[in-house]
PDB file as gemmi writes it, atoms N, CA and C in Angstrom:
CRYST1    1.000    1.000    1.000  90.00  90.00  90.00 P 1                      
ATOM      1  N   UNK A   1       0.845  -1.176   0.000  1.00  0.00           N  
ATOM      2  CA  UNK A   1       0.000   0.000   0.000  1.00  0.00           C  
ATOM      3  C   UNK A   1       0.887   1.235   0.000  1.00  0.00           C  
ATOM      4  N   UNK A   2       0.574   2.308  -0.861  1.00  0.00           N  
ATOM      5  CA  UNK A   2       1.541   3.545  -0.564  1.00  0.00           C  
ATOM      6  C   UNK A   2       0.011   4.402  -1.158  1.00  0.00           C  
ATOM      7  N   UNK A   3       0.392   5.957   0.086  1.00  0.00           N  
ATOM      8  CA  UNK A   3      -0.420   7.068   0.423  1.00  0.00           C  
ATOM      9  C   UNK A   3       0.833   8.067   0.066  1.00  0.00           C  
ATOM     10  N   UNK A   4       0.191   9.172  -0.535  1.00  0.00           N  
ATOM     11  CA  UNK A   4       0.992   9.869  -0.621  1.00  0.00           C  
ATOM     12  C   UNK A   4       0.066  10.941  -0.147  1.00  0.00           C  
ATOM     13  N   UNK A   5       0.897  11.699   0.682  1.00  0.00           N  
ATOM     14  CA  UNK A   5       0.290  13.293   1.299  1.00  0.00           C  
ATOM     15  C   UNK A   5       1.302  14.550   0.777  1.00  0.00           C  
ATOM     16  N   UNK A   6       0.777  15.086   0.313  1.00  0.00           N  
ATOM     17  CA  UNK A   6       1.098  16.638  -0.544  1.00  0.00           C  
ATOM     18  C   UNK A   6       0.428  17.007  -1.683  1.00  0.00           C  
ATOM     19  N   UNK A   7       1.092  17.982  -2.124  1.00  0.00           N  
ATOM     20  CA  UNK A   7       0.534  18.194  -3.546  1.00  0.00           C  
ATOM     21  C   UNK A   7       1.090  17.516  -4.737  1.00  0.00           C  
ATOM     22  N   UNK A   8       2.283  17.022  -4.209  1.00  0.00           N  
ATOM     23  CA  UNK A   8       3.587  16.511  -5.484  1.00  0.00           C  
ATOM     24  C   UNK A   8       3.921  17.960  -6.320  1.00  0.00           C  
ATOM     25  N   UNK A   9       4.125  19.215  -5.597  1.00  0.00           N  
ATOM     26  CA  UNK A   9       4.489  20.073  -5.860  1.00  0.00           C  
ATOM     27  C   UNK A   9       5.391  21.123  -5.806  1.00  0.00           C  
ATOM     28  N   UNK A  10       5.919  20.610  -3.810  1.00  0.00           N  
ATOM     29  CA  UNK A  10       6.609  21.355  -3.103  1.00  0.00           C  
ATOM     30  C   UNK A  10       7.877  20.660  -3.445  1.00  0.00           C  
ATOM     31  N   UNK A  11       8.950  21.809  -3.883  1.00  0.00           N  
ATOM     32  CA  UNK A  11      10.206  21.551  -4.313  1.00  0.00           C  
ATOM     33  C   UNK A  11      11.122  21.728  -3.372  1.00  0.00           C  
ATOM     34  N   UNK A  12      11.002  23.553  -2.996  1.00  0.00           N  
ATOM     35  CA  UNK A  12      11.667  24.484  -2.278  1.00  0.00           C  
ATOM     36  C   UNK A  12      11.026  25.238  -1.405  1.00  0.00           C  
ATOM     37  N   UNK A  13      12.193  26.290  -0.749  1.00  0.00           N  
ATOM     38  CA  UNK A  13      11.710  27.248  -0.177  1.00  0.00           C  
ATOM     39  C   UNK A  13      10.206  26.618   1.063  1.00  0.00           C  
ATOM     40  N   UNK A  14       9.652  27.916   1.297  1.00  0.00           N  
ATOM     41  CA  UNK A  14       8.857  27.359   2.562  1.00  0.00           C  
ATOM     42  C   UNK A  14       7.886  26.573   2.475  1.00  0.00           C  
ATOM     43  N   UNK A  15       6.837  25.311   2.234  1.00  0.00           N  
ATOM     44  CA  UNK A  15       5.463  25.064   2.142  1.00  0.00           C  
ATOM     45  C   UNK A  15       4.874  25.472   2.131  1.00  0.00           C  
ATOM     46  N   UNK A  16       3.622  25.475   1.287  1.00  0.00           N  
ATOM     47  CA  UNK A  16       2.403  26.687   1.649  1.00  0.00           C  
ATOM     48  C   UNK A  16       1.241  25.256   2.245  1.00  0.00           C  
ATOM     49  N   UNK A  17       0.199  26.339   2.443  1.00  0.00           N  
ATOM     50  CA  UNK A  17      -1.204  26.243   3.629  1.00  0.00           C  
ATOM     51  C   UNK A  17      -0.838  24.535   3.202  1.00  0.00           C  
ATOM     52  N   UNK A  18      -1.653  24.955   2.251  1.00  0.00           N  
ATOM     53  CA  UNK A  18      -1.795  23.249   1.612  1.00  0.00           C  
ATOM     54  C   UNK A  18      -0.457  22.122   1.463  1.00  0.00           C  
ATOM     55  N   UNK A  19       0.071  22.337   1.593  1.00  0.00           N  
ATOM     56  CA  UNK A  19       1.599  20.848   1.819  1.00  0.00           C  
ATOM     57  C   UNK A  19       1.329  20.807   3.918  1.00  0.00           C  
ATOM     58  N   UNK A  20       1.341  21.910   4.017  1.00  0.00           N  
ATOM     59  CA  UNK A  20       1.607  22.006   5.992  1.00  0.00           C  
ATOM     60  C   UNK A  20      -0.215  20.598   6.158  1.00  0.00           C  
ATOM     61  N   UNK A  21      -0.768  21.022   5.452  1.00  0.00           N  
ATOM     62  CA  UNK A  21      -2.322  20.625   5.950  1.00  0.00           C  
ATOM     63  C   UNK A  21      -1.555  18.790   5.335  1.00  0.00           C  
ATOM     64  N   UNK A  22      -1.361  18.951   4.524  1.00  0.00           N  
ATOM     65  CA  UNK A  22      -1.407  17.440   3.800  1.00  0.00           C  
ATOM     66  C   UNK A  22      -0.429  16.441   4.565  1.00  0.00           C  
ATOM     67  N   UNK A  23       0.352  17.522   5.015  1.00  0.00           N  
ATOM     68  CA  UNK A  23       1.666  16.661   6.171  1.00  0.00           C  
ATOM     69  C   UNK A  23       1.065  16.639   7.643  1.00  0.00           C  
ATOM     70  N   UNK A  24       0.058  17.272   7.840  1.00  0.00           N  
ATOM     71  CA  UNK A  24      -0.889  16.630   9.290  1.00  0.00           C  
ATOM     72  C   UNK A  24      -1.571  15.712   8.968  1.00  0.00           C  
ATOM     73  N   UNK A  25      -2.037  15.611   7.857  1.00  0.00           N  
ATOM     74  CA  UNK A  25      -3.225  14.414   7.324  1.00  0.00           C  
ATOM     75  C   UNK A  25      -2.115  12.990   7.113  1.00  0.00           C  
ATOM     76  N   UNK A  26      -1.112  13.283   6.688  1.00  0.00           N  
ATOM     77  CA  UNK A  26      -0.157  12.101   6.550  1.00  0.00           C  
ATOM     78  C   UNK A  26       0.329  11.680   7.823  1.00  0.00           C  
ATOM     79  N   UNK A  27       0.603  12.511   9.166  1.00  0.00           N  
ATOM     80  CA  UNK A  27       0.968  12.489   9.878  1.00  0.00           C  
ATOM     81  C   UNK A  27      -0.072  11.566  10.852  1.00  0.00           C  
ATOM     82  N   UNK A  28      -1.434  12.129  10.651  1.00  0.00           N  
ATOM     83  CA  UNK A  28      -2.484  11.250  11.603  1.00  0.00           C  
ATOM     84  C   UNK A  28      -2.755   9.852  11.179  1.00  0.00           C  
ATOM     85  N   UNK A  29      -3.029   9.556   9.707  1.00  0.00           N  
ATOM     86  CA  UNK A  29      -2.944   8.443   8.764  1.00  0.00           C  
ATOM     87  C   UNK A  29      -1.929   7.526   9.457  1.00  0.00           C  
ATOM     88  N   UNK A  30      -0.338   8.410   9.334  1.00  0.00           N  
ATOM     89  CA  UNK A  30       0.740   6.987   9.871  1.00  0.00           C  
ATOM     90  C   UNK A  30       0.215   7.043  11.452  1.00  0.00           C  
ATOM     91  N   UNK A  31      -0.019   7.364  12.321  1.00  0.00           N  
ATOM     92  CA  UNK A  31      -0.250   7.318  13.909  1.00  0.00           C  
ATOM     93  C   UNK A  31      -1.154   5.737  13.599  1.00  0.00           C  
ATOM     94  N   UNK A  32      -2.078   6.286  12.732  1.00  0.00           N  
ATOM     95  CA  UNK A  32      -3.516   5.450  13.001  1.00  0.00           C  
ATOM     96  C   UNK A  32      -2.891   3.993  12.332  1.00  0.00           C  
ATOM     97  N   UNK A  33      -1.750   3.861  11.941  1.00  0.00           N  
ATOM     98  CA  UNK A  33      -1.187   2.861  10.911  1.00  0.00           C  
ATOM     99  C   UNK A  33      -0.324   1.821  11.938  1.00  0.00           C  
ATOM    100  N   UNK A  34       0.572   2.817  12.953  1.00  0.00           N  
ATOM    101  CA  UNK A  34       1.321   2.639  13.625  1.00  0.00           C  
ATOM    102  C   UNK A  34       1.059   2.044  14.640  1.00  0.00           C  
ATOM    103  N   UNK A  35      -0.297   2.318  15.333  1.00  0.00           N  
ATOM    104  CA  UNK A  35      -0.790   2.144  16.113  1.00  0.00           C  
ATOM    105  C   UNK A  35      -1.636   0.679  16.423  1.00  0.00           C  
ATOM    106  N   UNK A  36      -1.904   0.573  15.292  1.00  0.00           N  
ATOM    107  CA  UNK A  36      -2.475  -0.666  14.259  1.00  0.00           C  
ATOM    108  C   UNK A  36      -1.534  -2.095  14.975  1.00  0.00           C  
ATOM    109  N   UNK A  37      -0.558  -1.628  13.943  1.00  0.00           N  
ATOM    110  CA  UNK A  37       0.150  -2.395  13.927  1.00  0.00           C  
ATOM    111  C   UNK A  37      -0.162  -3.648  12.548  1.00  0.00           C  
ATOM    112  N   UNK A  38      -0.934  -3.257  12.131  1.00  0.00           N  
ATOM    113  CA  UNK A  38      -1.495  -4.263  10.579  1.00  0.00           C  
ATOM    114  C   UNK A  38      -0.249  -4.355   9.776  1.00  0.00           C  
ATOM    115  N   UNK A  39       1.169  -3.072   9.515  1.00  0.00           N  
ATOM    116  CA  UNK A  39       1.837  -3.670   8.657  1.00  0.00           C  
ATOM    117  C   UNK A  39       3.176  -3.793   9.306  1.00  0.00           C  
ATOM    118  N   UNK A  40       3.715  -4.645   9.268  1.00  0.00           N  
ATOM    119  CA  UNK A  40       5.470  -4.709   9.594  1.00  0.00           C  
ATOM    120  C   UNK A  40       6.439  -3.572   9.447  1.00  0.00           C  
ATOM    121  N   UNK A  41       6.391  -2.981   8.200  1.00  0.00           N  
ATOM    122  CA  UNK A  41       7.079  -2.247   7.651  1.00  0.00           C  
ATOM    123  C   UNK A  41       6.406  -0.949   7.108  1.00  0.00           C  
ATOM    124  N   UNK A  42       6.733   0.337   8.062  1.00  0.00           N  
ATOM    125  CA  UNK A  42       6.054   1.837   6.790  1.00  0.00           C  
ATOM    126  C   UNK A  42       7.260   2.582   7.333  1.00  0.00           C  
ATOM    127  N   UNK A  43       7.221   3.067   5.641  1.00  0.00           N  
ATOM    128  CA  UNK A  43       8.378   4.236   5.440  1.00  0.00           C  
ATOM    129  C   UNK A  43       7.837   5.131   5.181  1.00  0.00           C  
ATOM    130  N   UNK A  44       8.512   5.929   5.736  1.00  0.00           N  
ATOM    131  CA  UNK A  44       7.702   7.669   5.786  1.00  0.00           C  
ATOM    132  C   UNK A  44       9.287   8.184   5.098  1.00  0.00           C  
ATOM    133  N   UNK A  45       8.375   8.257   4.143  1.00  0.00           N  
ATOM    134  CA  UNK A  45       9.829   8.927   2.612  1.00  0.00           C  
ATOM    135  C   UNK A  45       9.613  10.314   3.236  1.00  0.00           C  
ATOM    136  N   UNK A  46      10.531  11.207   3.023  1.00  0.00           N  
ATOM    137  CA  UNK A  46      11.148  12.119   3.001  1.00  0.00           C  
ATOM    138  C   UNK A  46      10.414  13.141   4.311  1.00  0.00           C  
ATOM    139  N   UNK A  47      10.139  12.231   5.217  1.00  0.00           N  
ATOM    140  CA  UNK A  47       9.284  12.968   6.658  1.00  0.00           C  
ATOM    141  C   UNK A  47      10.909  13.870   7.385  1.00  0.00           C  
ATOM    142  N   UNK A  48      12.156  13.346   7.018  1.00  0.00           N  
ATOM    143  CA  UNK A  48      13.090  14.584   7.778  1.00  0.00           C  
ATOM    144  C   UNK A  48      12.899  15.278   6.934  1.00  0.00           C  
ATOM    145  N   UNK A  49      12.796  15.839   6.135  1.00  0.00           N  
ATOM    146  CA  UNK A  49      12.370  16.731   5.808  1.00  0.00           C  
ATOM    147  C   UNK A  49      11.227  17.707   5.687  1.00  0.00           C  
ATOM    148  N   UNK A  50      10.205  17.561   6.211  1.00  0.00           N  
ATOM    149  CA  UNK A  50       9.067  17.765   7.534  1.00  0.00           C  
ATOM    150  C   UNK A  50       9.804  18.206   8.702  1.00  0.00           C  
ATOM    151  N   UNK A  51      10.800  17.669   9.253  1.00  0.00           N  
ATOM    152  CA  UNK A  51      11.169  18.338  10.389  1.00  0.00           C  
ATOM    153  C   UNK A  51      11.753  19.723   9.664  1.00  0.00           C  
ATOM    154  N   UNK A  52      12.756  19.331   9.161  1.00  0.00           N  
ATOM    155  CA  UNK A  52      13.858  20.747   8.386  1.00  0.00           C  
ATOM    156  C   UNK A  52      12.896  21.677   8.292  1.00  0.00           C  
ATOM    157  N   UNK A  53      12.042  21.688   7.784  1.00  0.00           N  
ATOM    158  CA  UNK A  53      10.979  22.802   7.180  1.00  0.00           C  
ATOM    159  C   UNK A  53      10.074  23.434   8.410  1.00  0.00           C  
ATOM    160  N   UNK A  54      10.282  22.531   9.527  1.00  0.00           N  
ATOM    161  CA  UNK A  54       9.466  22.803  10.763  1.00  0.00           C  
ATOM    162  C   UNK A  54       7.716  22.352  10.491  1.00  0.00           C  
ATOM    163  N   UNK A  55       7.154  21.794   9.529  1.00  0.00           N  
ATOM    164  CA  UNK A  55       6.112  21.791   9.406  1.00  0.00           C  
ATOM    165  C   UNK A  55       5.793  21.015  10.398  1.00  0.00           C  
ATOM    166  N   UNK A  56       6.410  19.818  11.501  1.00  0.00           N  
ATOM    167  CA  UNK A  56       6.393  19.754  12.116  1.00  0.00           C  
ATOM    168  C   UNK A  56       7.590  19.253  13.014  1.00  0.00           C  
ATOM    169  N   UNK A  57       7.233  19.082  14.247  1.00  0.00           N  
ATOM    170  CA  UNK A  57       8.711  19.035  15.407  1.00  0.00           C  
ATOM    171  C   UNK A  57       9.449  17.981  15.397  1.00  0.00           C  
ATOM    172  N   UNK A  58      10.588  17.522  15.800  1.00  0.00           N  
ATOM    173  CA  UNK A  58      10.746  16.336  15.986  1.00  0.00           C  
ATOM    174  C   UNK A  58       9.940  15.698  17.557  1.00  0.00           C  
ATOM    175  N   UNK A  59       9.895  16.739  18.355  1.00  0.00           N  
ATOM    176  CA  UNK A  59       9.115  15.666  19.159  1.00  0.00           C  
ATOM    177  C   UNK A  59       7.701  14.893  18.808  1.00  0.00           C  
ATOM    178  N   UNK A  60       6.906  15.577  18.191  1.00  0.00           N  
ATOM    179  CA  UNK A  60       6.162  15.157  17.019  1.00  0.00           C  
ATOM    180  C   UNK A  60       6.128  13.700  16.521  1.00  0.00           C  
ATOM    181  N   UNK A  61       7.347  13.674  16.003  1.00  0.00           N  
ATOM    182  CA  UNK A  61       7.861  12.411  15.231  1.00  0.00           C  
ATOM    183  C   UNK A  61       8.493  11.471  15.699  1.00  0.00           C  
ATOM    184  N   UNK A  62       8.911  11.796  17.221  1.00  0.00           N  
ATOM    185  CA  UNK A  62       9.314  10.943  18.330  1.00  0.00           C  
ATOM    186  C   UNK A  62       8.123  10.409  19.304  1.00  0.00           C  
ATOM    187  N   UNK A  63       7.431  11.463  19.457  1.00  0.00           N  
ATOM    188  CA  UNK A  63       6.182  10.523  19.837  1.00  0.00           C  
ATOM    189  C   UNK A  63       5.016   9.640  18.944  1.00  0.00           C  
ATOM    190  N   UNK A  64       5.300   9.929  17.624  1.00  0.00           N  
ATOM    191  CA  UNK A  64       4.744   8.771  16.877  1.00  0.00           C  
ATOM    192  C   UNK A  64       5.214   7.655  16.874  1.00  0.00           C  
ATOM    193  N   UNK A  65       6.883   7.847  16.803  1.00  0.00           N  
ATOM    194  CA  UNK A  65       7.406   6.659  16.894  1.00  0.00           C  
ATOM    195  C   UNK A  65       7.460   6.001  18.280  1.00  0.00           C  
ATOM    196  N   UNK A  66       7.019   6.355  19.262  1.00  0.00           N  
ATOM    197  CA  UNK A  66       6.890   5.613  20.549  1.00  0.00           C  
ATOM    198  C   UNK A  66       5.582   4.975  21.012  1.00  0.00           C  
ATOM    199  N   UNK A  67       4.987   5.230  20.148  1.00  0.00           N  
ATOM    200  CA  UNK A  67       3.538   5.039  19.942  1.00  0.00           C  
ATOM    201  C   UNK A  67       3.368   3.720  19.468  1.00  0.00           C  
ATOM    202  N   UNK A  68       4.194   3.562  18.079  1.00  0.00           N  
ATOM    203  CA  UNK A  68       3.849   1.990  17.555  1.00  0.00           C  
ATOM    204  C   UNK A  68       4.102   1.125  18.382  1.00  0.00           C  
ATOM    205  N   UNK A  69       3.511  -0.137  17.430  1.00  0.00           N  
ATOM    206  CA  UNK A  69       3.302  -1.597  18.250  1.00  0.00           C  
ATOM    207  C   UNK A  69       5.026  -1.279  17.917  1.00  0.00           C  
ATOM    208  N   UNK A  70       5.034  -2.768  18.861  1.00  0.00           N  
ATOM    209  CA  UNK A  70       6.808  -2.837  19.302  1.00  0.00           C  
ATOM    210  C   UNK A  70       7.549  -3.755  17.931  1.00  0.00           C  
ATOM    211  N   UNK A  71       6.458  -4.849  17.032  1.00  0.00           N  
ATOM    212  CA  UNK A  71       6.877  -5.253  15.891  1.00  0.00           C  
ATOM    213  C   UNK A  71       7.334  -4.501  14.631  1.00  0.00           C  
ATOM    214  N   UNK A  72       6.360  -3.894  14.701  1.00  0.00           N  
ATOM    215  CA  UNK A  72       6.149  -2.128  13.604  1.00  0.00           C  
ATOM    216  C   UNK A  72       7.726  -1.991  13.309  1.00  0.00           C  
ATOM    217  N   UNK A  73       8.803  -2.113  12.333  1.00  0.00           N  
ATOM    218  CA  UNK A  73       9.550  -1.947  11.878  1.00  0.00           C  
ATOM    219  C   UNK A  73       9.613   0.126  10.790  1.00  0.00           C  
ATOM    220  N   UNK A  74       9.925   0.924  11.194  1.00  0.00           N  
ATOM    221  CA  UNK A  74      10.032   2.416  10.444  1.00  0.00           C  
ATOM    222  C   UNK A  74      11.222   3.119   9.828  1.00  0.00           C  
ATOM    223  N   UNK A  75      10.936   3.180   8.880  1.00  0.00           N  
ATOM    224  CA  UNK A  75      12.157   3.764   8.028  1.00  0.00           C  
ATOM    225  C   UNK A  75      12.078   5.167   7.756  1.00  0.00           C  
ATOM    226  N   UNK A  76      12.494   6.274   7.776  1.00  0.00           N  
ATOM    227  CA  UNK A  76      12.792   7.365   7.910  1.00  0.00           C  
ATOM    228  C   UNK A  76      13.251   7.696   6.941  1.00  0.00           C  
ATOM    229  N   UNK A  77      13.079   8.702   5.687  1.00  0.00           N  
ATOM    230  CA  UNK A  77      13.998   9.290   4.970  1.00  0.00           C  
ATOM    231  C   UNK A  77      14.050  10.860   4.970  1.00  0.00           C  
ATOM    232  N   UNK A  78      14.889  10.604   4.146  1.00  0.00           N  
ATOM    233  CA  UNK A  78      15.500  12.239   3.881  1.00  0.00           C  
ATOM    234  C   UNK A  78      16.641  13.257   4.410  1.00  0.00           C  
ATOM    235  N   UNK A  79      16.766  14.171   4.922  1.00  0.00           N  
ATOM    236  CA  UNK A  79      17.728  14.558   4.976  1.00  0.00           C  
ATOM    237  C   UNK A  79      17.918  15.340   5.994  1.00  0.00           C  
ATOM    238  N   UNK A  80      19.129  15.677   7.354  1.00  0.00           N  
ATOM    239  CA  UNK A  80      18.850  16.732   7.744  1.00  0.00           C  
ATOM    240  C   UNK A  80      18.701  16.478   9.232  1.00  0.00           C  
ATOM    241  N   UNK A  81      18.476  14.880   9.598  1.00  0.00           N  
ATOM    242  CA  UNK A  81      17.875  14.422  10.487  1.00  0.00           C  
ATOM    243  C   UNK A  81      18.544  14.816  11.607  1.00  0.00           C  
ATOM    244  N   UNK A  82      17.231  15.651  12.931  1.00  0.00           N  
ATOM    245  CA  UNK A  82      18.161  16.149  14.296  1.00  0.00           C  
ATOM    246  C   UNK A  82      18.836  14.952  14.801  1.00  0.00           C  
ATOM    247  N   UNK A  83      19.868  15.343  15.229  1.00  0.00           N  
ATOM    248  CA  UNK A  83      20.494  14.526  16.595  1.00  0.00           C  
ATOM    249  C   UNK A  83      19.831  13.987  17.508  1.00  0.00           C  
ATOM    250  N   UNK A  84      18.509  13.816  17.946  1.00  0.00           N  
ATOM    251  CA  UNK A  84      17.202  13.269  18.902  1.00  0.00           C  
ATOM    252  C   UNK A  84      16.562  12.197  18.324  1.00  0.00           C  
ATOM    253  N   UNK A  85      17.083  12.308  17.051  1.00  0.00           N  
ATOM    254  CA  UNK A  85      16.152  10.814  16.103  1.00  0.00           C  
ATOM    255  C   UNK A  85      16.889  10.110  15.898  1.00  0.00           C  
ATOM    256  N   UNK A  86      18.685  10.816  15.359  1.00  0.00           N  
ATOM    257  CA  UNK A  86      19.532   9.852  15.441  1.00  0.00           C  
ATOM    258  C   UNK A  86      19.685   9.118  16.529  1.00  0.00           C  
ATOM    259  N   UNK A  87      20.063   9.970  17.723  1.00  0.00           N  
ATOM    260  CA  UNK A  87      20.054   9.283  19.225  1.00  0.00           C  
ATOM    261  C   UNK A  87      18.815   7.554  19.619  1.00  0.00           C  
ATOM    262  N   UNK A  88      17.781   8.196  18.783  1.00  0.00           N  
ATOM    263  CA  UNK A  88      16.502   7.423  19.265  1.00  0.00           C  
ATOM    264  C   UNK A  88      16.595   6.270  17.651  1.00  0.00           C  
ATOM    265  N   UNK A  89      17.474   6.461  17.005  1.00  0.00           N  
ATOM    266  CA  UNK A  89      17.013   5.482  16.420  1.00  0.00           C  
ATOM    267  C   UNK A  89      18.164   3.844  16.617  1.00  0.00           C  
ATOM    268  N   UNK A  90      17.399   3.330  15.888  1.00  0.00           N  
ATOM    269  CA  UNK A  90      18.275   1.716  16.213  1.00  0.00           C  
ATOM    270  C   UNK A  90      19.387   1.751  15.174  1.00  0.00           C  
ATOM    271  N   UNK A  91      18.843   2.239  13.793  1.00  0.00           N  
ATOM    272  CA  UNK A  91      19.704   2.090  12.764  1.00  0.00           C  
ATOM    273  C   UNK A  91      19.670   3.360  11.718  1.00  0.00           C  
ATOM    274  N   UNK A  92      20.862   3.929  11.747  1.00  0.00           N  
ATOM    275  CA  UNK A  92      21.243   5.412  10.625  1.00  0.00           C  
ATOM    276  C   UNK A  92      22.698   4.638   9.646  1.00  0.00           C  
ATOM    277  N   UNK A  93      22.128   4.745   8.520  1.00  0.00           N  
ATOM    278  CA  UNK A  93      22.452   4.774   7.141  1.00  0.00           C  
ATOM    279  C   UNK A  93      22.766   6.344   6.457  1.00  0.00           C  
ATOM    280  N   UNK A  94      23.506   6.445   5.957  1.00  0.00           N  
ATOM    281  CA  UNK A  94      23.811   7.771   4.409  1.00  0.00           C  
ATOM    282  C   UNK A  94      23.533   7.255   3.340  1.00  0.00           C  
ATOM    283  N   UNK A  95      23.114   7.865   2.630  1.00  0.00           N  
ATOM    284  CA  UNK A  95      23.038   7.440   0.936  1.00  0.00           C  
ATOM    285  C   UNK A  95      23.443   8.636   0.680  1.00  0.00           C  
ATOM    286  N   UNK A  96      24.173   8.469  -0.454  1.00  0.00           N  
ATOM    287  CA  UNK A  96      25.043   9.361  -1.258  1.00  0.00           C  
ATOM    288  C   UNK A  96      25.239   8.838  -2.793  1.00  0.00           C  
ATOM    289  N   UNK A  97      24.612   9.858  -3.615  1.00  0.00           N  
ATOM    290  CA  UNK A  97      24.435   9.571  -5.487  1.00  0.00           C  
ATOM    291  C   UNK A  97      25.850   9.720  -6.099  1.00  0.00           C  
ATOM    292  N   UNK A  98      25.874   8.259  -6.428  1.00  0.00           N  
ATOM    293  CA  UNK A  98      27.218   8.037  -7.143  1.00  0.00           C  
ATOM    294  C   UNK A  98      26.418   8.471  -8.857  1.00  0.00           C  
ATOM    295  N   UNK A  99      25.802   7.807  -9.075  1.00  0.00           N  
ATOM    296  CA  UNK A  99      25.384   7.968 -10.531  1.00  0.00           C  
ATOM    297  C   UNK A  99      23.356   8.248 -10.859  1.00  0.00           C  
ATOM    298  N   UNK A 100      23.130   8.505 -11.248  1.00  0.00           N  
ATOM    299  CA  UNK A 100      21.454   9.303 -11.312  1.00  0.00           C  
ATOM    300  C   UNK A 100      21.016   9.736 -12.376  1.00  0.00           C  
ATOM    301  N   UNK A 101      19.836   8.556 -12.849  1.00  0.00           N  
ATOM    302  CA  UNK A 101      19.386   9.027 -14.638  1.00  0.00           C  
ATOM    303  C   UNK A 101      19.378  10.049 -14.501  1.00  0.00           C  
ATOM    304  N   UNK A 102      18.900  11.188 -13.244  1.00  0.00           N  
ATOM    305  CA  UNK A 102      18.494  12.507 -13.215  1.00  0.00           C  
ATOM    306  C   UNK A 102      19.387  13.124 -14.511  1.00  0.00           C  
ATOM    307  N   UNK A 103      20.663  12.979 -13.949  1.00  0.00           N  
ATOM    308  CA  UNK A 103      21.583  13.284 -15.114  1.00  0.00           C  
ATOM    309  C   UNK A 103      21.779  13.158 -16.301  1.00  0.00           C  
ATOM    310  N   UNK A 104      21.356  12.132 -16.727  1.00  0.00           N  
ATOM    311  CA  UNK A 104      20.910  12.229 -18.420  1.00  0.00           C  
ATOM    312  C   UNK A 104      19.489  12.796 -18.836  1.00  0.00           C  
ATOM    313  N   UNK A 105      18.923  13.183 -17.996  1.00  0.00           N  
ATOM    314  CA  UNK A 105      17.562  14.163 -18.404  1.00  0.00           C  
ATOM    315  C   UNK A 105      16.313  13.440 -18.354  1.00  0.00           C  
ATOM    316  N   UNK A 106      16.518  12.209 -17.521  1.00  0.00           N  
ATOM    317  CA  UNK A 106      15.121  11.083 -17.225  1.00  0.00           C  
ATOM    318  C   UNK A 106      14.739  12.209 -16.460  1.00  0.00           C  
ATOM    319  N   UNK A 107      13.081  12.361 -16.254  1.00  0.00           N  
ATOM    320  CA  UNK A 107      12.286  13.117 -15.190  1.00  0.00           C  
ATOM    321  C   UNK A 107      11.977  12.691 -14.321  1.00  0.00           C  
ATOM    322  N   UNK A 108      11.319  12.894 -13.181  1.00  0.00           N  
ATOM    323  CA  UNK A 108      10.793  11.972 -12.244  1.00  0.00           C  
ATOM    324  C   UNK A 108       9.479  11.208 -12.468  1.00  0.00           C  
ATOM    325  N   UNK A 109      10.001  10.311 -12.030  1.00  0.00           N  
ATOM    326  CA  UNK A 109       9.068   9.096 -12.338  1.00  0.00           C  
ATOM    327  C   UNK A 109       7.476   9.092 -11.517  1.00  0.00           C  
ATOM    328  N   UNK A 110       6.486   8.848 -11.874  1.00  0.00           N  
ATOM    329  CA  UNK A 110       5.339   8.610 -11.205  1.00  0.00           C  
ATOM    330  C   UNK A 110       5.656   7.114 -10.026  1.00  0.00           C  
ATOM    331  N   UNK A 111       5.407   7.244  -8.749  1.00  0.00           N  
ATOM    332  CA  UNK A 111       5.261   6.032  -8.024  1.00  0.00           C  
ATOM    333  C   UNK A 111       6.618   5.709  -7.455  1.00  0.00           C  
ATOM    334  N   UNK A 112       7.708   6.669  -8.242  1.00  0.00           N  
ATOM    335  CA  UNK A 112       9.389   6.210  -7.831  1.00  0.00           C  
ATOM    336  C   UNK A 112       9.867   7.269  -7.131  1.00  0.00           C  
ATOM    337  N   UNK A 113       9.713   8.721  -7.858  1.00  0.00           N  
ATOM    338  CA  UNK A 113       9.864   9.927  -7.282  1.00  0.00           C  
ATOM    339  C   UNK A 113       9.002  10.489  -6.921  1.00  0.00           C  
ATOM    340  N   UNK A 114       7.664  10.734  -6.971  1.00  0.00           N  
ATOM    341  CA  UNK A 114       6.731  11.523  -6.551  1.00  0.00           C  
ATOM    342  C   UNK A 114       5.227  10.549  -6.889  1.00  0.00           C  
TER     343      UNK A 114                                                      
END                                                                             
């Protein structure tokens, strides 16, 4: 299953009304997911970056994550991530683009990038 919350619009610069609203609606969605406990595995793509932007806190995102069932496996992306999530998490990874169709002029993909 994948939900996507935004507009698939916000690039840069600050969010407007509508990305801030769509990242609370994504935000209550994963609680109610988390809470569940129905799937093993949800990744919340590019939610540090939700923090960076402040749309919302990391305590926010620390108390969601203390919230899930204890099986509930969460993956985190993006960039930026405070020192309080690193601290709190089990496992931090880097990814770093060695090579990227971006670069030959592929666009973003429906379902891959946005």
């Amino acid at each position: 299953m994948i939900e996507q919350y935004g507009t698939g619009n916000f690039v840069s610069g600050p969010p407007g009304p509508g990305e801030i609203a769509a990242v609370h609606r994504g935000m209550k969605h994963c609680h109610d997911l988390l809470i569940s406990g129905y799937f093993d595995l949800v990744v919340l793509d590019e939610i540090l970056m939700c923090v960076a932007f402040q749309v919302i806190t990391t305590e926010e995102l620390l108390g969601l994550l203390e919230e899930k069932k204890p099986h509930v496996e969460v993956v985190l992306t993006g960039r930026k991530a405070p020192g309080e999530l690193l601290n709190a998490a089990d496992l931090v990874t880097e990814m770093r683009k060695i090579k990227h169709y971006f670069d030959r002029g592929v666009r973003a993909r429906e379902g891959i990038e946005f």
